[in-house]
py3Dmol code that shows the C-alpha trace and the ligand (Angstrom):
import py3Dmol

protein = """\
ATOM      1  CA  UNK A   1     -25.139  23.514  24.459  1.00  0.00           C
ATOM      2  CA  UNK A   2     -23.385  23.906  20.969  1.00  0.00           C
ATOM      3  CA  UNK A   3     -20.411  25.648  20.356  1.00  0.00           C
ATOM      4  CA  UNK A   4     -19.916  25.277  16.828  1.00  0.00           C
ATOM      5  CA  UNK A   5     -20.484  27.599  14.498  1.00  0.00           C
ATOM      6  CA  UNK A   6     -20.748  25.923  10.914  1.00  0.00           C
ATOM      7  CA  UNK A   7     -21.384  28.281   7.789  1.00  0.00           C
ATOM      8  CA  UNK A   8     -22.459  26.429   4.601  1.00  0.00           C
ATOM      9  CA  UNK A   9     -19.791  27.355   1.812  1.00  0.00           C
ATOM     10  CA  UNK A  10     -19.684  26.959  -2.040  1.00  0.00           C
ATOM     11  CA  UNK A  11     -17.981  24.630  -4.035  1.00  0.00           C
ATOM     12  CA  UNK A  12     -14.110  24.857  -2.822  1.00  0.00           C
ATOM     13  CA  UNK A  13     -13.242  24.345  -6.981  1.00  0.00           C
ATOM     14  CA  UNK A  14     -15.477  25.944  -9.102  1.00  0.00           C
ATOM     15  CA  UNK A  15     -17.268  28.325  -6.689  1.00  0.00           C
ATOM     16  CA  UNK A  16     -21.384  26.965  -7.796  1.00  0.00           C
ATOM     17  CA  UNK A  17     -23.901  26.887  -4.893  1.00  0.00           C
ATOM     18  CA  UNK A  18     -26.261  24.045  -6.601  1.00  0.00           C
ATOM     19  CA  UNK A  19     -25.293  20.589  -4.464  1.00  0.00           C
ATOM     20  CA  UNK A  20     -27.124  17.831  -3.033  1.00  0.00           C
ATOM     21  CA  UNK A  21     -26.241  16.194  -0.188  1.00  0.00           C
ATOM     22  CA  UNK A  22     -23.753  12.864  -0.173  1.00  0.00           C
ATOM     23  CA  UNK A  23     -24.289  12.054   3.114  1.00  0.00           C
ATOM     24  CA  UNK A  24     -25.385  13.695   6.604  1.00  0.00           C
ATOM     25  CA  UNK A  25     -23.660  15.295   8.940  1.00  0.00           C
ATOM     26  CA  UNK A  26     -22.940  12.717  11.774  1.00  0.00           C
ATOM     27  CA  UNK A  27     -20.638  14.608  13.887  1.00  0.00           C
ATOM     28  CA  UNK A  28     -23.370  17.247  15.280  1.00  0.00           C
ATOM     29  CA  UNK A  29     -21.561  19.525  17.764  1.00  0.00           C
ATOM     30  CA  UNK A  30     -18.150  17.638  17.812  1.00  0.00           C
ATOM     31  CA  UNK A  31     -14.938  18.325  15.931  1.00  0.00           C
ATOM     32  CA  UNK A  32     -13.612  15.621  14.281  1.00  0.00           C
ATOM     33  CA  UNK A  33     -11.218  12.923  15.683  1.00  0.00           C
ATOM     34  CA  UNK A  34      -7.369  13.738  13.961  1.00  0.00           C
ATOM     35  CA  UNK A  35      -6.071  10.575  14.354  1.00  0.00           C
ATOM     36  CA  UNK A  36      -6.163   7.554  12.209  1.00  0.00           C
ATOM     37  CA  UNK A  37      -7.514   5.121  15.045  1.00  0.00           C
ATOM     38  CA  UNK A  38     -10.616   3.497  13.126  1.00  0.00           C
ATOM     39  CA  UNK A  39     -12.894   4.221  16.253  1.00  0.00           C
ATOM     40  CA  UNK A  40     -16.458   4.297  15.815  1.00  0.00           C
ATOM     41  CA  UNK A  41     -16.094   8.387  16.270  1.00  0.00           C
ATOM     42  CA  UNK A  42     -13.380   8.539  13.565  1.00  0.00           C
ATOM     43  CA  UNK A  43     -15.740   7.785  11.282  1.00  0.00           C
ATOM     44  CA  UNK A  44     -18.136  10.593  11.877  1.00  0.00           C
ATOM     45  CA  UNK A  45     -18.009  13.162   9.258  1.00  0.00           C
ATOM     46  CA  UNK A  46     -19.696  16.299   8.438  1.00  0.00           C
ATOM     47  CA  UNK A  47     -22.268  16.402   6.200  1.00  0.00           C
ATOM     48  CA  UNK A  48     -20.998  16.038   2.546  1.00  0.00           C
ATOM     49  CA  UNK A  49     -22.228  17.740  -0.547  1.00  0.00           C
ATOM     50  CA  UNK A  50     -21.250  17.047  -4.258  1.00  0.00           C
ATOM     51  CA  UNK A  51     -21.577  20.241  -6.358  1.00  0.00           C
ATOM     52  CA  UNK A  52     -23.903  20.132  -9.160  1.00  0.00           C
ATOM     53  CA  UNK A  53     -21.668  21.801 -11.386  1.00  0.00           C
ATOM     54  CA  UNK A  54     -18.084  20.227 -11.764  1.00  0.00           C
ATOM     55  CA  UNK A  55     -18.898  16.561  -9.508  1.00  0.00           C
ATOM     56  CA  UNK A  56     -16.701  17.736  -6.565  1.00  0.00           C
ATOM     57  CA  UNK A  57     -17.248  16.222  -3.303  1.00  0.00           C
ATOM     58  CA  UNK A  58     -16.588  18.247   0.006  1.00  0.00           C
ATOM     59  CA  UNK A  59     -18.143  18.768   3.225  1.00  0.00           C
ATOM     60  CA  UNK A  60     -20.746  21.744   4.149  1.00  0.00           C
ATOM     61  CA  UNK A  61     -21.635  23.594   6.730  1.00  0.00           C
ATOM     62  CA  UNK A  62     -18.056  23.765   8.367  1.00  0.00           C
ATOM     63  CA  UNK A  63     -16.905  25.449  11.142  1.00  0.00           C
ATOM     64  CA  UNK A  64     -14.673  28.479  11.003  1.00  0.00           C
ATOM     65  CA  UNK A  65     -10.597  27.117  11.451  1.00  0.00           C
ATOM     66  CA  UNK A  66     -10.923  23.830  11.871  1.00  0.00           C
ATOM     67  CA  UNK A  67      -7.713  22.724  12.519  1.00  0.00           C
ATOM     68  CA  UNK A  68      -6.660  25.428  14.860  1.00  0.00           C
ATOM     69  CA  UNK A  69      -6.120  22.447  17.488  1.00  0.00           C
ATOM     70  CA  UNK A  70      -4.373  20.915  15.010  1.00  0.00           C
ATOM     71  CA  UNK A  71      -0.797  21.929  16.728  1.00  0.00           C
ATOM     72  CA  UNK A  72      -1.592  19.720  20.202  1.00  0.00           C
ATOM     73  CA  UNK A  73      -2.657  16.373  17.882  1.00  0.00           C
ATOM     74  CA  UNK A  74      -0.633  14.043  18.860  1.00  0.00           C
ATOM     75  CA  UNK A  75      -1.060  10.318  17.609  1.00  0.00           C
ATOM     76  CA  UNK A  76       0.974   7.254  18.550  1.00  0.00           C
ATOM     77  CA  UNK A  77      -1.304   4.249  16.851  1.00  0.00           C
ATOM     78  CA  UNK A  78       0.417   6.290  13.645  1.00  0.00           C
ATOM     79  CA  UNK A  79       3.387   5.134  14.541  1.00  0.00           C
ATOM     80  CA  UNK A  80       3.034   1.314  14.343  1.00  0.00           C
ATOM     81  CA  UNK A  81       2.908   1.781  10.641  1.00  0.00           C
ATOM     82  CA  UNK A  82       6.462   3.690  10.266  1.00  0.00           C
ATOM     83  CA  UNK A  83       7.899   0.719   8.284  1.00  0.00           C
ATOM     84  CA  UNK A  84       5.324   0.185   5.997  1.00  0.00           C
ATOM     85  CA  UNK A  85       5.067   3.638   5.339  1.00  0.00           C
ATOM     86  CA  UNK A  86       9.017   3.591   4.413  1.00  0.00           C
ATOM     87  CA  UNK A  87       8.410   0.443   1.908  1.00  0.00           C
ATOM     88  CA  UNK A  88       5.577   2.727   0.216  1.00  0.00           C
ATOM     89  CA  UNK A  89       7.826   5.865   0.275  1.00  0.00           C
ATOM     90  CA  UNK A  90      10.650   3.507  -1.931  1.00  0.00           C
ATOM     91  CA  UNK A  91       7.874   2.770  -4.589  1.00  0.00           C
ATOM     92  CA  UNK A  92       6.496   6.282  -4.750  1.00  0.00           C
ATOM     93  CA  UNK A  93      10.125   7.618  -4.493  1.00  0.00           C
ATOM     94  CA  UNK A  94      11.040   5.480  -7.634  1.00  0.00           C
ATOM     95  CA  UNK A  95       8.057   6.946  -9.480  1.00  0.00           C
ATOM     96  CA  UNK A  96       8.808  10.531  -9.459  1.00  0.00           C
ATOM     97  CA  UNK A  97      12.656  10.275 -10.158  1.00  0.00           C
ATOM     98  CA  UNK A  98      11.826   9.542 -13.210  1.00  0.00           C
ATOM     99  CA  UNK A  99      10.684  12.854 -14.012  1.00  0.00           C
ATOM    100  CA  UNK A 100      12.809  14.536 -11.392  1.00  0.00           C
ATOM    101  CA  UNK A 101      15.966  12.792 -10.287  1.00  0.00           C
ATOM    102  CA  UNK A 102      17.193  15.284  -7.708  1.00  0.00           C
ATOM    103  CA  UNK A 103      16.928  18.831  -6.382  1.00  0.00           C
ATOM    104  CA  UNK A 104      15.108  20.416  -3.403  1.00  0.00           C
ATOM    105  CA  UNK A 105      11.679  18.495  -2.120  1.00  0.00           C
ATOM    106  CA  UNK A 106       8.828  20.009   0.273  1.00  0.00           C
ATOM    107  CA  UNK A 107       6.971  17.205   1.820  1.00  0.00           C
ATOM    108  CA  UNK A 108       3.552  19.307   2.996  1.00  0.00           C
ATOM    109  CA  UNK A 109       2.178  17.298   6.029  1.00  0.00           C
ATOM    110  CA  UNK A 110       4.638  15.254   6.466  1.00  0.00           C
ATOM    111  CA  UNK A 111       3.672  13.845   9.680  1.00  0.00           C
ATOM    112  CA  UNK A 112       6.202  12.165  11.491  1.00  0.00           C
ATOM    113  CA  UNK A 113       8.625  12.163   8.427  1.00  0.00           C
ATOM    114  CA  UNK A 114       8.991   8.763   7.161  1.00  0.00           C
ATOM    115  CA  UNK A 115       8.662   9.403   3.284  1.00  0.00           C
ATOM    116  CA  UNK A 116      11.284  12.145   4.436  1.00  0.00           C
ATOM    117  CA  UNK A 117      13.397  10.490   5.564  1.00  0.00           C
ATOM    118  CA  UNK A 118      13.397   8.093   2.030  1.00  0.00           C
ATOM    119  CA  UNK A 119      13.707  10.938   0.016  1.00  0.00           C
ATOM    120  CA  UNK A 120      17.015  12.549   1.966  1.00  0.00           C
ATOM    121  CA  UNK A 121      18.449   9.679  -0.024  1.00  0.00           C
ATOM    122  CA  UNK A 122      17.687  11.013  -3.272  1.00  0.00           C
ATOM    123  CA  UNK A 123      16.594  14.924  -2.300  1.00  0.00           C
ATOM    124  CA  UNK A 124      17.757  17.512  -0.096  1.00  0.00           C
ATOM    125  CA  UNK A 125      14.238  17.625   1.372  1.00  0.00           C
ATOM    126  CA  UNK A 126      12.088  19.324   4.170  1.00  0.00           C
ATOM    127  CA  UNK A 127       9.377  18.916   5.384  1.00  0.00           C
ATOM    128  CA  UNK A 128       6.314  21.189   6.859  1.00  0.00           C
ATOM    129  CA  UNK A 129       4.278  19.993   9.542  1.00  0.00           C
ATOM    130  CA  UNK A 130       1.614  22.016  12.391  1.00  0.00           C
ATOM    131  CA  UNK A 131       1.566  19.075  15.033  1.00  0.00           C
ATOM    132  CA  UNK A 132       4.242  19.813  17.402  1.00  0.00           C
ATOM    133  CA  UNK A 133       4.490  16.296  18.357  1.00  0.00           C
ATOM    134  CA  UNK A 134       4.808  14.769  14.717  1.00  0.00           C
ATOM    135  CA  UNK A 135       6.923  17.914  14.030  1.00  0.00           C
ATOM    136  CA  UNK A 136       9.175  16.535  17.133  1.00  0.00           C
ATOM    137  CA  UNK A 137       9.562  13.051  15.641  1.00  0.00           C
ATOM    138  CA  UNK A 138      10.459  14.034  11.797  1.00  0.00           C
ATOM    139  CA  UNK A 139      12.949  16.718  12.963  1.00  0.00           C
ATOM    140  CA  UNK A 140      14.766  13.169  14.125  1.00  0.00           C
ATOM    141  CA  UNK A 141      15.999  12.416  10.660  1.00  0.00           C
ATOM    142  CA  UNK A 142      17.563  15.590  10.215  1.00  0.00           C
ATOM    143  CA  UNK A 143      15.603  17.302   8.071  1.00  0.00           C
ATOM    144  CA  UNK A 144      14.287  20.828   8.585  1.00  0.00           C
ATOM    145  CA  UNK A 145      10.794  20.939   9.338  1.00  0.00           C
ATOM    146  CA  UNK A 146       8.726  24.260   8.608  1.00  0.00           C
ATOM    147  CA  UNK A 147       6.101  24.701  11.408  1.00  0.00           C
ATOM    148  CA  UNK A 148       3.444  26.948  10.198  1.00  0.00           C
ATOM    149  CA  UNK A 149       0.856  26.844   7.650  1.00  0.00           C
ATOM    150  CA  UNK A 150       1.515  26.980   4.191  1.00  0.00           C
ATOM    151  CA  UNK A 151       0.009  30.626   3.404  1.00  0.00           C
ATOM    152  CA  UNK A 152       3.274  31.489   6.033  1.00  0.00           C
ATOM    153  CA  UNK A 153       5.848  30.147   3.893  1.00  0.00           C
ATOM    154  CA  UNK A 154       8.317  32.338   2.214  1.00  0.00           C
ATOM    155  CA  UNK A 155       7.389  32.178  -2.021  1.00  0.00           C
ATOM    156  CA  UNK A 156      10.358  32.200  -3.480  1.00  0.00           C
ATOM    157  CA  UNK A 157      10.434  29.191  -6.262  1.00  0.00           C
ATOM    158  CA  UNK A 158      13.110  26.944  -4.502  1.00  0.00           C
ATOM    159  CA  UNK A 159      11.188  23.302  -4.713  1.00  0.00           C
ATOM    160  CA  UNK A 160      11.536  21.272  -7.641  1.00  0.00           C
ATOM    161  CA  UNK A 161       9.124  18.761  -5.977  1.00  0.00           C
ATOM    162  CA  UNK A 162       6.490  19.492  -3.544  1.00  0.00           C
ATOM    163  CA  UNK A 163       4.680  16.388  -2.129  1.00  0.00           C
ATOM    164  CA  UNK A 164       1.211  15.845  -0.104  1.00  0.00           C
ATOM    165  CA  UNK A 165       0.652  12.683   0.892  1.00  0.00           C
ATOM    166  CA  UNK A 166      -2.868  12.018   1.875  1.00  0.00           C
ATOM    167  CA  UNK A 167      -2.819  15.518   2.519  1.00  0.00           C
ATOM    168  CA  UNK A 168      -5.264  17.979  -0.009  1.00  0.00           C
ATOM    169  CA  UNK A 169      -8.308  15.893   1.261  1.00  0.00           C
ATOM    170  CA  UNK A 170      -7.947  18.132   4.271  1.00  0.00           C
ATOM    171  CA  UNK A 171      -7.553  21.391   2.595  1.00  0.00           C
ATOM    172  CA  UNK A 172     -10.117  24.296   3.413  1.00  0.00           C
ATOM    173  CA  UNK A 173      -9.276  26.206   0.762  1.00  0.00           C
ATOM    174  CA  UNK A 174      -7.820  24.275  -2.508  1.00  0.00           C
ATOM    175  CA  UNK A 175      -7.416  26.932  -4.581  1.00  0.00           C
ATOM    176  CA  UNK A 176      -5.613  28.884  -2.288  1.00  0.00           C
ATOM    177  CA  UNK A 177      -3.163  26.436  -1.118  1.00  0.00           C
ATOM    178  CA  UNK A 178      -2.492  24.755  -4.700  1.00  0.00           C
ATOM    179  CA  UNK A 179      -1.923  28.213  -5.816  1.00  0.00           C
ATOM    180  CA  UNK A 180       0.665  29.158  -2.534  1.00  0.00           C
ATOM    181  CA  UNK A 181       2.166  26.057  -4.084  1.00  0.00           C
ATOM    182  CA  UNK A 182       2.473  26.442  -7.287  1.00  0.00           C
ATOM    183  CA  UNK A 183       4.310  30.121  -6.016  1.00  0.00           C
ATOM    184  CA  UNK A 184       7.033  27.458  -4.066  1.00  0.00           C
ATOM    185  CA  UNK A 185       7.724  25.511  -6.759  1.00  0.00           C
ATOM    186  CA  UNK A 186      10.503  26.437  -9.792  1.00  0.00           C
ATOM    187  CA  UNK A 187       8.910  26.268 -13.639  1.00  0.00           C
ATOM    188  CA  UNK A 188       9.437  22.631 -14.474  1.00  0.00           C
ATOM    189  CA  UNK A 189       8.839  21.972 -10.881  1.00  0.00           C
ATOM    190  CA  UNK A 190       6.458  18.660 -10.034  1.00  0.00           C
ATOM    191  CA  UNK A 191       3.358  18.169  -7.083  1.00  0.00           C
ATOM    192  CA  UNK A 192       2.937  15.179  -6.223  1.00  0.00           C
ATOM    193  CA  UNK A 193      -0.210  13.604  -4.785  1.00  0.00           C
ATOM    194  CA  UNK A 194      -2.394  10.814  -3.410  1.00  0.00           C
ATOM    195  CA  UNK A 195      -5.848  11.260  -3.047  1.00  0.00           C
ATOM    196  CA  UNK A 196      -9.332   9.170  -3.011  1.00  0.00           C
ATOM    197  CA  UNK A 197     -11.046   9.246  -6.238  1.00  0.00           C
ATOM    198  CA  UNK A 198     -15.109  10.148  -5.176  1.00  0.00           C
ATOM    199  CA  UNK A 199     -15.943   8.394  -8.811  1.00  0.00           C
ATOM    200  CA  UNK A 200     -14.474   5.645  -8.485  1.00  0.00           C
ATOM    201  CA  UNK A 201     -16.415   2.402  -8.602  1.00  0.00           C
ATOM    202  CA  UNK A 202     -15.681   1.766  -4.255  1.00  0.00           C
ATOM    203  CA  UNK A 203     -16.293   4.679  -3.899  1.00  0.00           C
ATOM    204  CA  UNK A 204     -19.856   4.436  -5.531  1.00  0.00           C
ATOM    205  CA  UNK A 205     -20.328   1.014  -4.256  1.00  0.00           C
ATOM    206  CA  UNK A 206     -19.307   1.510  -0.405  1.00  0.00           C
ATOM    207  CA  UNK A 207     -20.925   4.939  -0.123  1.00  0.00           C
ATOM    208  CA  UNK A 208     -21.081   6.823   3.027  1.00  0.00           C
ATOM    209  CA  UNK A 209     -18.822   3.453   4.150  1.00  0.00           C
ATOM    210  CA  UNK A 210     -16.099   4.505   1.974  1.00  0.00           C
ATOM    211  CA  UNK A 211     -13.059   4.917   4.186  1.00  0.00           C
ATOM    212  CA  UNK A 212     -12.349   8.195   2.257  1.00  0.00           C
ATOM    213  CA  UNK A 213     -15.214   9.859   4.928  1.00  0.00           C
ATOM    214  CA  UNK A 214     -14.379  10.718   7.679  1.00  0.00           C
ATOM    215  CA  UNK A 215     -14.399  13.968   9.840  1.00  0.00           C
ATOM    216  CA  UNK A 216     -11.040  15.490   8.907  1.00  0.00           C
ATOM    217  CA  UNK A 217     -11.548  14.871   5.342  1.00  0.00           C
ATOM    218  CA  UNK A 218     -13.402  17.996   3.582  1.00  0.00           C
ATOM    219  CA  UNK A 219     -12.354  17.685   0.227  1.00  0.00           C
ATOM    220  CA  UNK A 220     -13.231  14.639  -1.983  1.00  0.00           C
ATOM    221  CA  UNK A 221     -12.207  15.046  -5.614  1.00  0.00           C
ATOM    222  CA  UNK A 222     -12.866  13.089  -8.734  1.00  0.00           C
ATOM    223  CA  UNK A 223     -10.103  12.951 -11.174  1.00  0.00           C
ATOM    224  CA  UNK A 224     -11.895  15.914 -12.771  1.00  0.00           C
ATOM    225  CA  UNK A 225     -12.244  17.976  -9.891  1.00  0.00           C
ATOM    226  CA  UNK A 226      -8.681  17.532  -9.863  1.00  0.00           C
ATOM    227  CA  UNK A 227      -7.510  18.015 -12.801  1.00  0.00           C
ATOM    228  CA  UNK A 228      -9.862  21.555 -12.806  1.00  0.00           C
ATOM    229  CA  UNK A 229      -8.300  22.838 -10.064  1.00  0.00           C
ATOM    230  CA  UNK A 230      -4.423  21.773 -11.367  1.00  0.00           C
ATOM    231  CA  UNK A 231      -5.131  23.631 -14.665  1.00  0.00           C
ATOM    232  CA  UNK A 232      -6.464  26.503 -13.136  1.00  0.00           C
ATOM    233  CA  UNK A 233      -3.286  26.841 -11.026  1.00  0.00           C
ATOM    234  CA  UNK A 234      -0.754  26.315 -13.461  1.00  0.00           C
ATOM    235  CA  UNK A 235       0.235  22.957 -13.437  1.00  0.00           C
ATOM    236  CA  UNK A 236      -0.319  20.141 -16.501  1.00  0.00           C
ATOM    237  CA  UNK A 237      -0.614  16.311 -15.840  1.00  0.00           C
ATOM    238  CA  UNK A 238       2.194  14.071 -16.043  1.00  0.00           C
ATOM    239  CA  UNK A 239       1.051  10.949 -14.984  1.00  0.00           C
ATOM    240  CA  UNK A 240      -2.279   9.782 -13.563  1.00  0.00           C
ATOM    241  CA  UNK A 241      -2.133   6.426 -11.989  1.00  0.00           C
ATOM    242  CA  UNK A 242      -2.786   4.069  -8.755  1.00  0.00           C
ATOM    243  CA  UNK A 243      -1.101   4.943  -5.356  1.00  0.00           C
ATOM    244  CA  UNK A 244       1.404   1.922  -4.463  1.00  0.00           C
ATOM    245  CA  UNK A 245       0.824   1.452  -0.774  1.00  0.00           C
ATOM    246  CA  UNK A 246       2.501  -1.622   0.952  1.00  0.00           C
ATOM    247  CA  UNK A 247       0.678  -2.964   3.942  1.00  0.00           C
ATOM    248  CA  UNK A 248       0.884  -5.765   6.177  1.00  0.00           C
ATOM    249  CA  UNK A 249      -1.555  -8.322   6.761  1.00  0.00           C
ATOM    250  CA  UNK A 250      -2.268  -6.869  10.399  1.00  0.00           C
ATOM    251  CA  UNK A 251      -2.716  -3.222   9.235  1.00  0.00           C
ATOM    252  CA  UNK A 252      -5.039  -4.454   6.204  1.00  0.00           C
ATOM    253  CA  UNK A 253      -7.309  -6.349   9.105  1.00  0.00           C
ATOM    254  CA  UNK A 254      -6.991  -2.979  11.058  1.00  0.00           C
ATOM    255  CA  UNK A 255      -8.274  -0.785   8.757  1.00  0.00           C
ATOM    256  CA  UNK A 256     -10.667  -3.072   7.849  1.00  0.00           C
ATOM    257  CA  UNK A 257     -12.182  -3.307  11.204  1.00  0.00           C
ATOM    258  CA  UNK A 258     -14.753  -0.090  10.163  1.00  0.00           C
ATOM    259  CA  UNK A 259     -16.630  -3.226   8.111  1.00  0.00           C
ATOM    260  CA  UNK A 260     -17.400  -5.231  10.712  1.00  0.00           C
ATOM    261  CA  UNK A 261     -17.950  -8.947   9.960  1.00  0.00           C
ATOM    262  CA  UNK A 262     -14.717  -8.829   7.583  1.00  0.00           C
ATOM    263  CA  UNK A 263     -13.080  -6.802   9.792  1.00  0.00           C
ATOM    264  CA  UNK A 264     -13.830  -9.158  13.077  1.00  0.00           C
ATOM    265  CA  UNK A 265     -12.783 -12.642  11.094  1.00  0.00           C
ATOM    266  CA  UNK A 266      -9.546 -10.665   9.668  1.00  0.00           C
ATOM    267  CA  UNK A 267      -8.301  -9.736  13.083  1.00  0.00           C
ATOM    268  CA  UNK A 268      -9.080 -13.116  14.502  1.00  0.00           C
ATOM    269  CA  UNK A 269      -6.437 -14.503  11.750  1.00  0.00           C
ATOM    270  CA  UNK A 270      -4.019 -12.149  11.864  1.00  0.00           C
ATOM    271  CA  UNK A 271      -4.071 -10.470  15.085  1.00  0.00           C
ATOM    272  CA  UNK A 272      -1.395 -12.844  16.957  1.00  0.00           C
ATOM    273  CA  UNK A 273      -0.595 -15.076  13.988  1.00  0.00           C
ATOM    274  CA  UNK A 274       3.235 -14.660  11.984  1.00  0.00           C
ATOM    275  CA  UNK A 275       1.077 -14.041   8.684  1.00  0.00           C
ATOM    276  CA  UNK A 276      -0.101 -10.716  10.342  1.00  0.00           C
ATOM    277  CA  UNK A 277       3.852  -9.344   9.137  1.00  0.00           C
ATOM    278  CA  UNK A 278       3.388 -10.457   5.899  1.00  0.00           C
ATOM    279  CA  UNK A 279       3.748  -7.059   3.413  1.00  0.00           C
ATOM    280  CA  UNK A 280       1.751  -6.542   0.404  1.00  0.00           C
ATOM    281  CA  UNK A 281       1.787  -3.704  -2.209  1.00  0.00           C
ATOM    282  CA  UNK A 282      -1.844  -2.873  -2.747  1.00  0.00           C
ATOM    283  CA  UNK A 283      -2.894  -0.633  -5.745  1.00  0.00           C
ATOM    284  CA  UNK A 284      -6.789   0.116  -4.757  1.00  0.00           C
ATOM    285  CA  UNK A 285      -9.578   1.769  -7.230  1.00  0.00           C
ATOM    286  CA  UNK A 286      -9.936   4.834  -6.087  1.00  0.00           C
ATOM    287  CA  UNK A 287      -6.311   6.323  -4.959  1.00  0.00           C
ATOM    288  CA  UNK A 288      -5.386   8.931  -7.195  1.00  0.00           C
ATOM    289  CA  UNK A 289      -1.558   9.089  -6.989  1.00  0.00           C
ATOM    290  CA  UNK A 290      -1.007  12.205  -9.282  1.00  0.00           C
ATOM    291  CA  UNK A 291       2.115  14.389 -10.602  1.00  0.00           C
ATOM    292  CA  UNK A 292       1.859  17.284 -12.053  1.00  0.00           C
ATOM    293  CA  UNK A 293       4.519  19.749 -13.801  1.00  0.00           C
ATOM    294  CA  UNK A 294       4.386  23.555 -13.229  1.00  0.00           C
ATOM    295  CA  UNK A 295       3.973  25.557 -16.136  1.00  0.00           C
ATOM    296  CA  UNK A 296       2.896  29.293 -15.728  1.00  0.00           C
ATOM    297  CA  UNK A 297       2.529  30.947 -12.297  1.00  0.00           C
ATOM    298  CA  UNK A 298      -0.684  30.665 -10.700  1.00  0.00           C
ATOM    299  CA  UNK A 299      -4.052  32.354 -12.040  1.00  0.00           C
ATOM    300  CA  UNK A 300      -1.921  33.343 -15.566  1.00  0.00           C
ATOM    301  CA  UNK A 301      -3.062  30.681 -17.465  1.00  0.00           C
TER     302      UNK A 301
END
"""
ligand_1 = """\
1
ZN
Zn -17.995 22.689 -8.241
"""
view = py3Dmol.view(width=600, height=400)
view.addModel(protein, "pdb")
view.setStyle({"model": 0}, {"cartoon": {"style": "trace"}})
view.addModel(ligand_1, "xyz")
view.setStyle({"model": 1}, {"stick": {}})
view.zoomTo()
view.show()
């Protein structure tokens, strides 16, 4: 009856074998959901390791390609958050201009292109994206989307910013696509990130409840892990601190609904009341928002 194949694969940063399992595998012979619908199902993950050796999280055994179905997701609940998503690309926007005020961006996964379409204000940006359907919807704000995987792009050192958003949690090979990055950006050039921190103190505390696990995330770094594998690819830290993501009332009782009594009395208040619009800027423990300046091409450091 099963049809996946998982392999069991060393750490994705530093290479090690030694690891002891985070938490089990509760996916069994399913792929994981790609959409961000809280279900029950989203929430199954593979089993998760932390390496022994440098503290980074990831999941293990994995199937072969994961995301070759990747192209055909398609998910619309994503799209009830477009304005929020806007207000948090204004703060994050404002962040990085003050290290780079202009030039040519990359946003890498950029979905259905909201924090695009911010940054066309200050950027001439693109974006890269391997659903069809959320490549549909951010070619609408008239910025050129790349459709194929990053390892397919052209590495020619024309980005002075690349961005991913929520995006190198679902990496299967770090090094390989920080280092196809660092090959895209210009020397001077910044990567900018936002990622769950595995040591932080919800993460510790929540556990395998942690809304950083789920089935499409593979990676979970610590600020070290991170840091190890920026270094290694060329890249120094600028600036370490919390992601700035504005939410409404509604989405916050949404998300929350993977803890159930909280997330049951939250969506009875805000669910159909007027306070469910109200917006909040929400700097959690645990979201690594990250940039990082290139400063020798990849693997000569
Ligand atoms: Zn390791």
């Amino acid at each position: 009856m099963s049809t996946l194949c998982k392999h069991h694969i060393p750490c994705p940063i530093c290479g090690s074998a030694d690891c002891h399992e985070l938490y089990p595998d509760t996916l069994g012979d399913r792929l994981p959901d790609f959409d961000y619908d809280f279900s029950p199902s989203h929430r199954q993950s593979f089993r998760t390791v932390r390496c022994e050796h440098c503290g980074h999280g990831y999941s293990s055994p994995l199937p072969a390609d994961l995301y070759a179905n990747y192209v055909d997701v398609e998910d619309k609940e994503y799209m009830r958050n477009r304005e929020q998503r806007r207000m948090t690309a204004v703060k994050v926007l404002s962040v990085i201009r003050r290290f780079k005020p202009g030039g040519a961006l990359l946003d890498v996964g950029c979905a259905t292109g909201d924090f695009l379409d911010v940054a066309r204000e200050s950027y001439d940006a693109e974006g890269l994206e391997l659903s069809k359907w959320a490549a549909d919807v951010a070619s609408r704000t008239g910025a050129h989307i790349y459709r194929q995987r990053l390892s397919d792009m052209p590495e020619n050192e024309r980005y002075d910013v690349v961005t991913l958003w929520g995006v190198i949690e679902h990496f299967e090979t770090p090094q390989v696509e920080i280092a196809g990055i660092n090959r895209l950006l210009k020397y001077g050039g910044l990567l900018c990130l936002w990622t769950g921190d595995l040591d932080s103190w919800v993460a510790r505390f929540l556990g395998k409840r942690w809304w950083y696990v789920q089935g499409q995330h593979i990676q979970m770094f610590t600020m070290h892990s991170l840091e190890k594998l920026m270094q290694e690819n060329g890249f120094v830290k600028k600036e370490m601190s919390r992601y700035p993501y504005v939410m409404s009332l509604r989405s916050i009782a949404k998300s929350l609904s993977r803890y159930k009594a909280i997330g049951t009395l939250a969506s009875l208040l805000l669910d159909n009341s007027l306070l469910g619009d109200v917006r909040i800027t929400l700097k959690l423990p645990g979201e690594m928002f990250g940039i990082f300046e290139k400063v020798a091409p990849a693997g000569k450091m």
